[in-house]
C-alpha positions as CSV (number, residue, x, y, z in Angstrom):
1,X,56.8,93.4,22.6
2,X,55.7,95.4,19.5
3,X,56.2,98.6,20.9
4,X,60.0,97.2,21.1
5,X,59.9,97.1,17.6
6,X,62.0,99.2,14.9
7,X,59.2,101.7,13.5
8,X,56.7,101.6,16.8
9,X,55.9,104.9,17.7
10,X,58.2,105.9,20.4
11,X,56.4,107.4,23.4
12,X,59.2,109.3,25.0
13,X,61.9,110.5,23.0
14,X,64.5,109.7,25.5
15,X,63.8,106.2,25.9
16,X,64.9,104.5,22.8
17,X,62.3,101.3,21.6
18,X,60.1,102.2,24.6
19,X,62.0,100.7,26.6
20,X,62.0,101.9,30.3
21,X,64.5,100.1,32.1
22,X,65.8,96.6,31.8
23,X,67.2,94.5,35.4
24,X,68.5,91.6,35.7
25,X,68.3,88.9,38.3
26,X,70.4,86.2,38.5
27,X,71.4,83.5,41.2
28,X,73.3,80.6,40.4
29,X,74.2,79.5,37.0
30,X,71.4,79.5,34.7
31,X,72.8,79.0,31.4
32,X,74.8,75.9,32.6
33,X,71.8,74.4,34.0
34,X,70.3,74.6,31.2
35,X,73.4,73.1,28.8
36,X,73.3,69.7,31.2
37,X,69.6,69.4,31.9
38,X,67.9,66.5,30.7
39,X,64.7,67.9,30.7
40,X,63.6,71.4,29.2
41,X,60.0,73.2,29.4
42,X,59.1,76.2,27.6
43,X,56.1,78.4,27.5
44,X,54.7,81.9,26.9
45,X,52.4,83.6,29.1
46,X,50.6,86.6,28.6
47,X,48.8,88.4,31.8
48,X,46.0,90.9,30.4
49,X,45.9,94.0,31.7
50,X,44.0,94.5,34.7
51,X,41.5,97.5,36.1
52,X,41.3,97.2,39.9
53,X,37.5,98.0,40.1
54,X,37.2,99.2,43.4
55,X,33.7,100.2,44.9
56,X,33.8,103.4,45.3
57,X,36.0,105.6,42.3
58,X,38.1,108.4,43.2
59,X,37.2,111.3,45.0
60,X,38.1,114.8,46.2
61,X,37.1,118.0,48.2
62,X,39.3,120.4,49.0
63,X,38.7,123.6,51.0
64,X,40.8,126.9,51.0
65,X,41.1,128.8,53.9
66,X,42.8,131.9,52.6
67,X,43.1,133.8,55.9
68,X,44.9,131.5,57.1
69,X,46.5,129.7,54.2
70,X,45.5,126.2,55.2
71,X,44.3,123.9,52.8
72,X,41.8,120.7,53.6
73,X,42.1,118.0,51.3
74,X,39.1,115.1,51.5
75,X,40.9,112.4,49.3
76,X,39.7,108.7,49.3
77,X,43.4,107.7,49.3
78,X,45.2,104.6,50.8
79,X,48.2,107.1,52.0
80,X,47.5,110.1,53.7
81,X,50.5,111.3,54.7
82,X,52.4,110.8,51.8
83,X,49.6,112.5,49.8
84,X,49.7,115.4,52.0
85,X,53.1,115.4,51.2
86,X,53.1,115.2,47.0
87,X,50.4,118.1,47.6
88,X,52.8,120.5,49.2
89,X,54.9,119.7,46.5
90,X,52.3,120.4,44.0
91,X,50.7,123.3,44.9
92,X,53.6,125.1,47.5
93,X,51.5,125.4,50.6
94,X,53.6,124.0,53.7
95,X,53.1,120.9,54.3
96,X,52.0,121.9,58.1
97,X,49.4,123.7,56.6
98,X,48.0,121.4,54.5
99,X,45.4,118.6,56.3
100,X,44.8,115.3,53.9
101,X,41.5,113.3,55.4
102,X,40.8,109.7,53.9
103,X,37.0,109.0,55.2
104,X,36.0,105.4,55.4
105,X,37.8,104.4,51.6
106,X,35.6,101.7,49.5
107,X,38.2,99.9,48.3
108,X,41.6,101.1,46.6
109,X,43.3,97.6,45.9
110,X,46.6,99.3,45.6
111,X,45.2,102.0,42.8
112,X,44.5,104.8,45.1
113,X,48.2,104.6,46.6
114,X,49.6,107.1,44.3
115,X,48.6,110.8,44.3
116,X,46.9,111.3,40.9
117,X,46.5,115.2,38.6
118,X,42.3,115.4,39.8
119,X,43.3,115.3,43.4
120,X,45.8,118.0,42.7
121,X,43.3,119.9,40.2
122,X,40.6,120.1,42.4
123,X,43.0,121.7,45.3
124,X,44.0,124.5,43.0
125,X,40.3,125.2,42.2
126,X,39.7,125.3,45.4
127,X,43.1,128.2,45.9
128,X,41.5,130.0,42.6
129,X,38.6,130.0,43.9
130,X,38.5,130.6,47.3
131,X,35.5,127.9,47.5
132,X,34.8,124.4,48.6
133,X,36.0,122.1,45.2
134,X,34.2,118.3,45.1
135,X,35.6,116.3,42.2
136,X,34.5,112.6,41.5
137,X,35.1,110.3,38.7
138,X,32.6,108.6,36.6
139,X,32.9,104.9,36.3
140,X,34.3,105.1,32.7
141,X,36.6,107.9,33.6
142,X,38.4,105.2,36.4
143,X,38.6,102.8,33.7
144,X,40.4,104.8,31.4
145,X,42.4,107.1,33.5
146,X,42.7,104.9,37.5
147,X,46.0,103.0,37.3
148,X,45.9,99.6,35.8
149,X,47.7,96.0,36.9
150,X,49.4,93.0,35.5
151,X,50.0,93.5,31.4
152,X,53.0,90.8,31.7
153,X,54.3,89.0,28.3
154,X,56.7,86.4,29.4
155,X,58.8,83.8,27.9
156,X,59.3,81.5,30.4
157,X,61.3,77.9,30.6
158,X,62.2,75.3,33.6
159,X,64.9,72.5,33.2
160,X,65.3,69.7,35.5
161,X,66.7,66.1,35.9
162,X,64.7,63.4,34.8
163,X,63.5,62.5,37.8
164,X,61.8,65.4,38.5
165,X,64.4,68.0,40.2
166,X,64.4,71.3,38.9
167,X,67.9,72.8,38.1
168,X,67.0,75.9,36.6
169,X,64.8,78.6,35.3
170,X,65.0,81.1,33.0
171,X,62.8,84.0,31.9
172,X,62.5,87.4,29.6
173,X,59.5,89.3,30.4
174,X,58.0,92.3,28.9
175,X,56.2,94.4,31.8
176,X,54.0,97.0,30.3
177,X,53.9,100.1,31.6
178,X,52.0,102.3,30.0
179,X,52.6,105.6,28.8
180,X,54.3,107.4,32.5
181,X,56.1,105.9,35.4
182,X,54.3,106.1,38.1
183,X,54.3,105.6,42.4
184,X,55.8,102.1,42.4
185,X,55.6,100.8,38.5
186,X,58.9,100.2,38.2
187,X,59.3,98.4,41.2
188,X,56.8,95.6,40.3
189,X,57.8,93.4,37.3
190,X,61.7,93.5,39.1
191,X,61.4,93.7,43.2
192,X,58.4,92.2,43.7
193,X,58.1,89.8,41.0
194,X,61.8,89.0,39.5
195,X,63.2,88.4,43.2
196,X,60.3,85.8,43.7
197,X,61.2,83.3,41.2
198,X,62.2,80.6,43.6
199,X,58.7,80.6,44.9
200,X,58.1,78.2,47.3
201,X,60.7,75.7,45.7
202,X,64.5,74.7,46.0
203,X,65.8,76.0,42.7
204,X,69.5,76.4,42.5
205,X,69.8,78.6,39.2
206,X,68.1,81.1,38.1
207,X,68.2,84.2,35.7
208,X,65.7,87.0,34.6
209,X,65.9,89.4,32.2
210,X,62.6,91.8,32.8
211,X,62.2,94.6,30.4
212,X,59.9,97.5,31.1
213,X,57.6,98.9,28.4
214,X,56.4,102.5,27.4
215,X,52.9,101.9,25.3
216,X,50.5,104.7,24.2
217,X,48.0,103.6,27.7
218,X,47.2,103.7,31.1
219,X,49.9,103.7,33.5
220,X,50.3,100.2,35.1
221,X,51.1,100.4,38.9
222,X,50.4,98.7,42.1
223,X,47.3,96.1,42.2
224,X,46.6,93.6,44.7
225,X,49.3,90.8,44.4
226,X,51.6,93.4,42.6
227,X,54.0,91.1,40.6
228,X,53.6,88.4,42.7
229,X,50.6,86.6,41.1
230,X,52.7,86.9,37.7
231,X,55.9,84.9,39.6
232,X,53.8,82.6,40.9
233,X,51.9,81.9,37.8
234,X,54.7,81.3,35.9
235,X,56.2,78.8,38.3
236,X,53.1,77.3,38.5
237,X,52.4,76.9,35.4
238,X,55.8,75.3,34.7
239,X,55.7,72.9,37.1
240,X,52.2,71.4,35.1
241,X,54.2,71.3,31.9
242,X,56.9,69.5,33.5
243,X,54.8,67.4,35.4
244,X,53.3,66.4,32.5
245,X,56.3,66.0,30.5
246,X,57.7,63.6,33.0
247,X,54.8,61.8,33.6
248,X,54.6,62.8,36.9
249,X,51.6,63.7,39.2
250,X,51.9,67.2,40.0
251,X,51.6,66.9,43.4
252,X,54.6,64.7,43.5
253,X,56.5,66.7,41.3
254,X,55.7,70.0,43.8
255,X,56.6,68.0,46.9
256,X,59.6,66.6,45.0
257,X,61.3,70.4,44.7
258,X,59.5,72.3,48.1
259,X,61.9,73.8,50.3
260,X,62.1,71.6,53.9
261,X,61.2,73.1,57.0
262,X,63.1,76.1,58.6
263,X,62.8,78.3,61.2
264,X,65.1,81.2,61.5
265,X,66.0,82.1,57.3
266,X,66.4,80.8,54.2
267,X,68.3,82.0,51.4
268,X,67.1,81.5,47.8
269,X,69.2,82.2,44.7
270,X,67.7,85.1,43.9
271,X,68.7,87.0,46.8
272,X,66.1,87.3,49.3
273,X,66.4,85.5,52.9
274,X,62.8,84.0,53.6
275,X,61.7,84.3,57.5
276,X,59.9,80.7,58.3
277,X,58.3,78.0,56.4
278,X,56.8,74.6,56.5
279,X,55.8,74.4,53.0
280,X,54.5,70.4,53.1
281,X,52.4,71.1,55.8
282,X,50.5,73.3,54.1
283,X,50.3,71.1,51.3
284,X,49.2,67.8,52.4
285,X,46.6,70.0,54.8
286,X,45.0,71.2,51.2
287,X,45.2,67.6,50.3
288,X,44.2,65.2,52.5
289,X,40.8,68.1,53.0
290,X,39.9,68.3,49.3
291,X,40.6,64.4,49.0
292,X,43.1,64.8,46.8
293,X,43.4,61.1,45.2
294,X,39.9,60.1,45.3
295,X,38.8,63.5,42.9
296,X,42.1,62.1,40.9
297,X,39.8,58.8,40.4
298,X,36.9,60.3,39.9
299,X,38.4,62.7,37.4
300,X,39.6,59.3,35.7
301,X,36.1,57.3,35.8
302,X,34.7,60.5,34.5
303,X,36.8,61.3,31.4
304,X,35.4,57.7,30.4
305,X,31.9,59.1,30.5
306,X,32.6,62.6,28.9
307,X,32.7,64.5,32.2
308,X,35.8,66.3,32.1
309,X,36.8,67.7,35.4
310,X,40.5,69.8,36.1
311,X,42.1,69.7,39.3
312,X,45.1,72.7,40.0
313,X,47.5,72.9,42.4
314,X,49.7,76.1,43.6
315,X,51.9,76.1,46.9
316,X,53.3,79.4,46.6
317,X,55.4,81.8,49.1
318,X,54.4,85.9,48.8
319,X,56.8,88.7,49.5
320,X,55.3,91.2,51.7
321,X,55.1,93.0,55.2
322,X,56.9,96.0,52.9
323,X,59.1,97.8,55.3
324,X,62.8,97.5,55.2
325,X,63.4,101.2,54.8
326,X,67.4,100.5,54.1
327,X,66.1,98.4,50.9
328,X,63.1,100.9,49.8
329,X,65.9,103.5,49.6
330,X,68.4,101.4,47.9
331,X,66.5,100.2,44.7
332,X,65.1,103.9,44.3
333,X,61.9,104.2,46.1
334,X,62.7,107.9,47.8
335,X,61.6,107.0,50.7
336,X,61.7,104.6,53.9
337,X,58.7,102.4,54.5
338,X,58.6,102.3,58.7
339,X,55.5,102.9,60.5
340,X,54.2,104.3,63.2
341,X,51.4,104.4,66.2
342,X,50.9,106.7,69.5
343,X,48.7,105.0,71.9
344,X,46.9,107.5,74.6
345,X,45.2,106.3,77.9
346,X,42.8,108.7,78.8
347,X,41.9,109.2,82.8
348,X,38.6,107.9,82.6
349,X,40.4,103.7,81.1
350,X,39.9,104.6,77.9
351,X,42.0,104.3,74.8
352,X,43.1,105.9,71.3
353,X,45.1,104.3,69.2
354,X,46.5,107.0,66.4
355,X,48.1,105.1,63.5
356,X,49.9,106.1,60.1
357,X,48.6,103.3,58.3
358,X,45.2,104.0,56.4
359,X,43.0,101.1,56.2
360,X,40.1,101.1,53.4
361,X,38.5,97.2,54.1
362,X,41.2,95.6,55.5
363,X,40.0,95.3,59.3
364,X,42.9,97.2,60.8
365,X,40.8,98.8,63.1
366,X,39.5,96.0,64.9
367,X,43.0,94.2,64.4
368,X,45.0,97.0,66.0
369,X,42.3,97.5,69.0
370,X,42.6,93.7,69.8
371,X,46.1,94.3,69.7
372,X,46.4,96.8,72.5
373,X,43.4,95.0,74.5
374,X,45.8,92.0,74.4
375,X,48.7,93.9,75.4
376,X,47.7,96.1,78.2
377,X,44.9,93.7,79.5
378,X,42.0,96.2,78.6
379,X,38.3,95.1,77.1
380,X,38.7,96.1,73.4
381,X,35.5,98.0,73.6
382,X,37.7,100.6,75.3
383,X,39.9,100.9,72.1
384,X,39.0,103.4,69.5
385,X,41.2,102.9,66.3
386,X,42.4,106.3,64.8
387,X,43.5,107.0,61.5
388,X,43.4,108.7,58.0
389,X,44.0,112.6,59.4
390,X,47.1,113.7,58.9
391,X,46.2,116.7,61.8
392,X,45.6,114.3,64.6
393,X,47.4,110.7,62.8
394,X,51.6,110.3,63.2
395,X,53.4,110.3,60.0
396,X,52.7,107.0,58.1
397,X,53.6,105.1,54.4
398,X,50.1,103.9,54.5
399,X,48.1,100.4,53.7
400,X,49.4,98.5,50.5
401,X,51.7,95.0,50.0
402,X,50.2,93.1,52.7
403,X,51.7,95.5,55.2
404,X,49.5,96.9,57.6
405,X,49.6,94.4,60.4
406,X,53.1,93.3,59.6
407,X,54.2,96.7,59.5
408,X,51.6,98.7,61.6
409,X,50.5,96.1,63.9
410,X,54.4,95.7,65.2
411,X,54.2,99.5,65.9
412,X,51.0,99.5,67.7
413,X,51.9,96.7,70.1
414,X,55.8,98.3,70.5
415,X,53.9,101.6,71.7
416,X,51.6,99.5,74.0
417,X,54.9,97.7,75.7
418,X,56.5,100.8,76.4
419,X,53.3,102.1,77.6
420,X,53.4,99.4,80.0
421,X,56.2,99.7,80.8
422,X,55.9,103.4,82.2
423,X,53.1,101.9,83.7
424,X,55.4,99.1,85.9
425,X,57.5,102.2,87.1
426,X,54.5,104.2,88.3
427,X,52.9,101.0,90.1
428,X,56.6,100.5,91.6
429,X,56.3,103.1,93.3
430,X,52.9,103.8,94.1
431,X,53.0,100.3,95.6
432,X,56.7,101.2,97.5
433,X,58.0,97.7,95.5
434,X,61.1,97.9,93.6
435,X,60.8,97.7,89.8
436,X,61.8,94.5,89.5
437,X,59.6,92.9,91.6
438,X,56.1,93.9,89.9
439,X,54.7,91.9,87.6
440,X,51.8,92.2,84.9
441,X,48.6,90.3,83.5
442,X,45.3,90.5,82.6
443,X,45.6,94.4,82.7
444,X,46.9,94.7,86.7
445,X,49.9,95.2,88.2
446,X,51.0,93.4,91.0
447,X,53.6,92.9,93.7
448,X,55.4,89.3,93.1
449,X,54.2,87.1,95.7
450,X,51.7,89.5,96.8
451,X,48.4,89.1,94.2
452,X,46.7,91.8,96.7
453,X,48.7,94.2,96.6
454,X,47.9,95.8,93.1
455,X,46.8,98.6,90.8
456,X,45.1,98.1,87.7
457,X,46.3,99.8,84.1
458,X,43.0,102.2,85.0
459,X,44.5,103.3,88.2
460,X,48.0,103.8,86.4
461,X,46.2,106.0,83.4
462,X,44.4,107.6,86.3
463,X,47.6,108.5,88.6
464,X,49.8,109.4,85.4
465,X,47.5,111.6,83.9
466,X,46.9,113.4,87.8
467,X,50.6,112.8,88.4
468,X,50.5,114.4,91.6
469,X,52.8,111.3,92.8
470,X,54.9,110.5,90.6
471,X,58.3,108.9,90.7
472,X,61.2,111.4,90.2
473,X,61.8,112.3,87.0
474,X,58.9,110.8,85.3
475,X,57.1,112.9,82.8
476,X,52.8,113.5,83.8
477,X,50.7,111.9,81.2
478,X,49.9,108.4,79.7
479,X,50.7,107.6,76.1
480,X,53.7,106.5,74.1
481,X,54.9,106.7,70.4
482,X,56.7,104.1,68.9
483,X,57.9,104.3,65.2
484,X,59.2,100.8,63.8
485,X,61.0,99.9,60.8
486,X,61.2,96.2,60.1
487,X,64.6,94.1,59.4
488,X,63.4,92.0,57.2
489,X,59.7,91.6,54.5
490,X,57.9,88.4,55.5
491,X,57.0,85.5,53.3
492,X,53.3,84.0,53.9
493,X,52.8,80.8,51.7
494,X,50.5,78.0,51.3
495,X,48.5,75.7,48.6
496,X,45.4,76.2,46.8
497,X,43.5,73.6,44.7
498,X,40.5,74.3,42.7
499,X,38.1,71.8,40.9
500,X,36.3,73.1,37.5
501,X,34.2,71.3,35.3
502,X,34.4,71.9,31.4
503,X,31.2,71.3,29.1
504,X,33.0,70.6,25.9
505,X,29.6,71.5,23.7
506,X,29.6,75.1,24.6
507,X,33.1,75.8,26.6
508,X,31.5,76.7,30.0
509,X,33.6,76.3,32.9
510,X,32.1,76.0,36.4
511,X,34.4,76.4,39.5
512,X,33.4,73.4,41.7
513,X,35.4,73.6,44.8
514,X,38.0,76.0,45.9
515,X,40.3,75.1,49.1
516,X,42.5,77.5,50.5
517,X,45.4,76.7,52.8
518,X,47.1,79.8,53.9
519,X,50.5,80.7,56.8
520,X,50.3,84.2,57.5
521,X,52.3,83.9,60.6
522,X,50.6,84.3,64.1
523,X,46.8,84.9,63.9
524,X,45.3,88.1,65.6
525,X,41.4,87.7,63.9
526,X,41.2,84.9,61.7
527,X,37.5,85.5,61.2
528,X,39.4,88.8,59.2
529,X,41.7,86.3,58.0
530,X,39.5,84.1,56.1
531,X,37.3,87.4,54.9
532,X,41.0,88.2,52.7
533,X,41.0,85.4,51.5
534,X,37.6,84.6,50.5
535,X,38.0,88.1,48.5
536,X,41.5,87.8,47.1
537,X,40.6,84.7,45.0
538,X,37.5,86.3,43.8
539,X,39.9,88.9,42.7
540,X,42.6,86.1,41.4
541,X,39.9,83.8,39.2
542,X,38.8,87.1,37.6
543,X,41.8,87.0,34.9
544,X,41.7,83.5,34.8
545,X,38.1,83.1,33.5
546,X,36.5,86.7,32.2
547,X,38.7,90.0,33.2
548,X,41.3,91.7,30.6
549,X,41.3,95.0,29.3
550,X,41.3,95.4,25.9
551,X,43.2,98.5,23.3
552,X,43.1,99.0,19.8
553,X,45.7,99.7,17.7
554,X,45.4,103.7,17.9
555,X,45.4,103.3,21.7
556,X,41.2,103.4,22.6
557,X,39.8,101.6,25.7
558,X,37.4,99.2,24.1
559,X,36.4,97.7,27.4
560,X,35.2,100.7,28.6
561,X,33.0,99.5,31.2
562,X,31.2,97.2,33.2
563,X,29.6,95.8,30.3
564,X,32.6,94.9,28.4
565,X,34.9,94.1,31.4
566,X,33.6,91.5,33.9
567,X,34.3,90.9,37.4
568,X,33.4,87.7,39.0
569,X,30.1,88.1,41.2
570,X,29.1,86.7,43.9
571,X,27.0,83.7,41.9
572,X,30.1,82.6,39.4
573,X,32.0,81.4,43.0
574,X,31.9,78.4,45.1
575,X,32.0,78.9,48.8
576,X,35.8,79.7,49.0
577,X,36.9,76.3,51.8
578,X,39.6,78.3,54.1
579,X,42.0,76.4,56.5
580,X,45.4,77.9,57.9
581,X,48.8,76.9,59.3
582,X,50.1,78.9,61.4
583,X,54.1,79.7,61.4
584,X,55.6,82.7,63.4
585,X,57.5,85.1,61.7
586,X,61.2,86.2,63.4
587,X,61.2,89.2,61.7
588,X,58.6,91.2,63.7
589,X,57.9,91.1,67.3
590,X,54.4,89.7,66.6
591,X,55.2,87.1,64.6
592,X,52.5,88.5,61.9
593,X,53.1,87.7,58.3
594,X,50.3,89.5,56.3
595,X,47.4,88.2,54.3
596,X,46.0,90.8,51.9
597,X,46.9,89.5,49.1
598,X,47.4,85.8,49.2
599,X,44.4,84.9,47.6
600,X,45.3,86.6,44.3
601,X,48.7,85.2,44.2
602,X,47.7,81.8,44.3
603,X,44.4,82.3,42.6
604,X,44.9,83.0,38.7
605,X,47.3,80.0,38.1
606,X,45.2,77.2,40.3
607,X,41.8,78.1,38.6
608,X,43.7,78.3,35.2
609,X,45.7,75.5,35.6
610,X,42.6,73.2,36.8
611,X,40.9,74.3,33.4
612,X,43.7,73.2,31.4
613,X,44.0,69.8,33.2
614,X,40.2,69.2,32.6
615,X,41.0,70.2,28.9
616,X,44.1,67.9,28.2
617,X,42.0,64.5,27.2
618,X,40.5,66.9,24.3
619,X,44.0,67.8,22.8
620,X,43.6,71.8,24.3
621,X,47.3,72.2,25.5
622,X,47.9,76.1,25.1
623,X,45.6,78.8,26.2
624,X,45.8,82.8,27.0
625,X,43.8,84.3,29.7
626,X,41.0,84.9,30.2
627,X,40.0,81.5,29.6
628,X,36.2,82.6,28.6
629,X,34.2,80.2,27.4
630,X,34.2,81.3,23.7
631,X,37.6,81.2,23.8
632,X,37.4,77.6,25.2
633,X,34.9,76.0,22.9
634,X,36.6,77.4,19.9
635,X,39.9,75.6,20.9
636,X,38.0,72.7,21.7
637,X,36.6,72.5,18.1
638,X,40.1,73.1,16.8
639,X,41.6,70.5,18.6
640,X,38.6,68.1,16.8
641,X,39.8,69.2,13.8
642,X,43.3,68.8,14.4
């Protein structure tokens, strides 16, 4: 908000207060709702800036080949293709004769989706040169110049009836973003946080006014959750105050306002149509297995006994499955978001799978190999998953926003079905049926009626790649590509509770129990699955309790490193308790929703929330993350002297 200021040093002369853009979203009619409610909450939340810590920083080699004017690019990039592309832009080498390899990534977290200067440095070196160019950054160097998240001031309020319906809600935020625009910054704070407002609840009005900030520091861009985790905390975090300004348990106030089951779409005033949802299923599931009403009464015989315990509660419904190409274009992204896959069946049974997503720890590979086993009836040690060359890969948007298998995974298993469907044609007539009279399972097809008389996919990969007798006008060879833009995004959802106990003589918080309850659509590995979600609260509960970067005033890093910025380990963590629903999504031909980033949507606000329910019988009502334990005992001894 300073930067806004009169007299802040302005960044970029052309945008006047350092402001980058301001949007608006509206549904309903806020302002009215707000004249006749009967109840009114307020609040202001500040999100600290985030650094995505990723394992392994960024990297590059590139390699000239002068001869022949082809350049090689090793990049440890979540998007291949599109960085191939930025690079001919860059340097003016044809894009055919440029190659962009992303190796086995550690990590990225949404920060190595952009194409950053060193990538591009260390090509032209390489040109200068004429030699083999290897650049790597040191830890600090990622700190200070790796693209950041979150760095959300918002002034939030909620007003409702007084029996607990919500009529409206109304926000300003100030996003920061740093001193450049970059990949997908702007697209954060207003697409994929503004148009999530309703969250998982029926609210009829609501307005947002989100402002975007230039300040004198890293860039803020995409970072696991990406705008989401700052919607759903201020909802969140809303519904407490009210809840506790009613008088309300916040469970009942949640289940008062969720959204009833639905199928086939759901409109919500902001704008967006959700796919499916059973919101209360999910919620007493997270319920009934954490025992929800017994920890309420042993939180109550506890505070007795100076054992102060919090409980928090989030249902919460995530945007993501990003894809709709027509939108992408339309709010200024420059590009479509489809993807793609080409499946090839070699003569001897077995199978590539070339993809254009790039996974870096997300499992894709064994996801998109069960996918095809499952589709064409082959064992899926026969499947070898493909990707990251942009030589041998088709094109691809790459793996960010929860859409690989929502996006990707359609693609794979649309290639596979028309695959098979070559396949039926060539067994029709090897097997002198008609067409419509073979059928297909468990990877053989077969004359209807007549089991025996059959050829398995092998045979049919065998006899099409041969194709010395092959129906007339079929083309020799075995593979198919299938390119596939979805309709629609998809919406996962589901509740999360944590338990936290506060020692009031020295502010330590320990995270008890943690119970996740997550829909992310039809299921294709859900030991994967839970492996998400155990990581995406780990990531979540880091801003609640320890992360936040940290500037001066003249603009210096002062968490610099690991020893000023903390990242939850292993030890701060209870075993993360996993459970799922499972509701198809319409809007892909899986029924996949996407589970990347769940965790750190719901995370932050349940593991902040339960510390500020544990701290309410000691008169701590207001906090800013990260709720350290300094930071805790100090308001703890204010509230005493208060």
């Amino acid at each position: 908000e300073a930067a806004m200021q009169a007299g802040a040093v302005q960044v970029h002369e052309d945008a006047p207060n350092n402001q980058a853009f301001h949007w608006v979203v509206a549904g309903g009619d806020a302002d009215a709702a707000f004249s006749s409610a009967e109840v009114v909450v307020r609040d202001t939340i500040i999100h600290p800036r985030l650094i995505p810590n990723a394992i392994e920083t960024r990297s590059a080699v590139a390699s000239w080949l002068a001869p022949m004017g082809e350049l090689t690019l090793w990049n440890n990039t979540q998007n291949p293709h599109i960085c191939r592309f930025l690079t001919s832009v860059v340097t003016g080498v044809p894009e055919h004769k440029i190659r962009v390899i992303a190796p086995e990534v550690g990590g990225g977290f949404g920060s190595k989706a952009p194409v950053y200067p060193g990538e591009m440095i260390t090509a032209f070196c390489a040109m200068k040169l004429g030699r083999p160019v290897k650049w790597t950054e040191t830890r600090s160097e990622n700190y200070q110049a790796t693209l950041h998240g979150r760095d959300h001031v918002q002034h939030v309020e909620m007003a409702a009836t007084r029996d607990g319906k919500i009529t409206g809600l109304r926000t300003v935020v100030y996003a920061g973003m740093g001193a450049y625009l970059s990949l997908a910054s702007t697209g954060i704070p207003t697409i994929l946080h503004g148009l999530m407002y309703s969250g998982a609840y029926d609210i009829p009005n609501i307005k947002g006014d989100i402002y975007g900030v230039f300040t004198t520091t890293t860039p803020v861009d995409l970072y696991r959750g990406a705008g989401r985790p700052e919607a759903t905390f201020l909802l969140e975090r809303l519904m407490d105050l009210l809840a506790n300004e009613l008088g309300m348990d916040p469970v009942d106030l949640r289940r008062r306002n969720l959204i009833p089951k639905f199928d086939d779409g759901r409109d919500v005033a902001t704008g967006l149509t959700y796919d499916s949802g059973d919101y209360e299923v999910a919620l007493d599931m997270a319920l009934n297995h954490i025992n929800y009403q017994q920890l309420r009464q042993d939180q109550e015989h506890g505070r007795g006994h100076g054992h102060y315990m919090g409980i928090g509660v989030t249902t919460y419904v995530e945007l993501c499955g990003l894809g709709p190409s027509q939108v992408a274009g339309a709010v200024g992204f420059g590009g479509g978001l489809w993807e793609s896959a080409t499946i090839r069946f070699y003569p001897t049974g077995k199978v590539n799978v070339f993809i254009g997503t790039s996974p870096h720890g997300q499992g894709e590979e064994t996801t998109f190999a069960q996918i095809v086993s499952d589709e064409l009836g082959v064992p899926v040690e026969d499947v070898e998953v493909i990707h990251g060359d942009t030589d041998i890969t088709p094109m691809g948007w790459g793996t960010y926003g929860s859409r690989g298998t929502a996006v990707g995974g359609p693609a794979v298993a649309l290639a596979s079905r028309k695959l098979r469907d070559k396949g039926k044609a060539l067994a029709a007539h090897l097997l002198e049926a008609a067409e419509e009279d073979i059928e297909y399972e468990d990877g053989k097809f077969f004359v209807r009626g007549s089991p025996d008389q059959s050829k398995t996919i092998q045979d049919i990969a065998l006899m099409a790649n041969m194709a010395w007798n092959m129906p007339e006008g079929m083309e020799p060879g075995f593979e198919a590509t299938t390119f596939y833009d979805p309709p629609n995004f998809t919406y996962p959802f589901g509740t999360h509770v944590a338990v936290v106990d506060v020692d009031p003589d020295n502010g330590h918080i320990e995270l008890q129990r943690y119970v996740a309850v997550d829909d992310c659509g039809r299921q294709i590995n859900p030991v994967i699955v839970a492996g998400q979600v155990h990581g995406g609260v780990a990531q979540g509960t880091g801003p609640a309790l320890w992360e936040g970067a940290v500037y001066d005033e003249n603009g210096q890093l002062l968490t610099g490193s690991m020893l000023d910025y903390p990242v939850p380990r292993a030890h701060m963590l209870p075993d993360i308790e996993t459970l799922s629903t499972e509701t198809p999504s319409p809007h892909n031909p899986l029924g996949v929703k996407g589970i990347g980033e769940t965790g750190t949507i719901a995370s932050t606000v349940t593991v902040y929330n339960a510390v500020m329910d544990a701290l309410k019988p000691l008169g701590v009502t207001k906090l800013d993350m990260p709720l350290t334990s300094e930071k805790v005992w100090q308001a703890i001894q204010q509230a005493k002297g208060a």
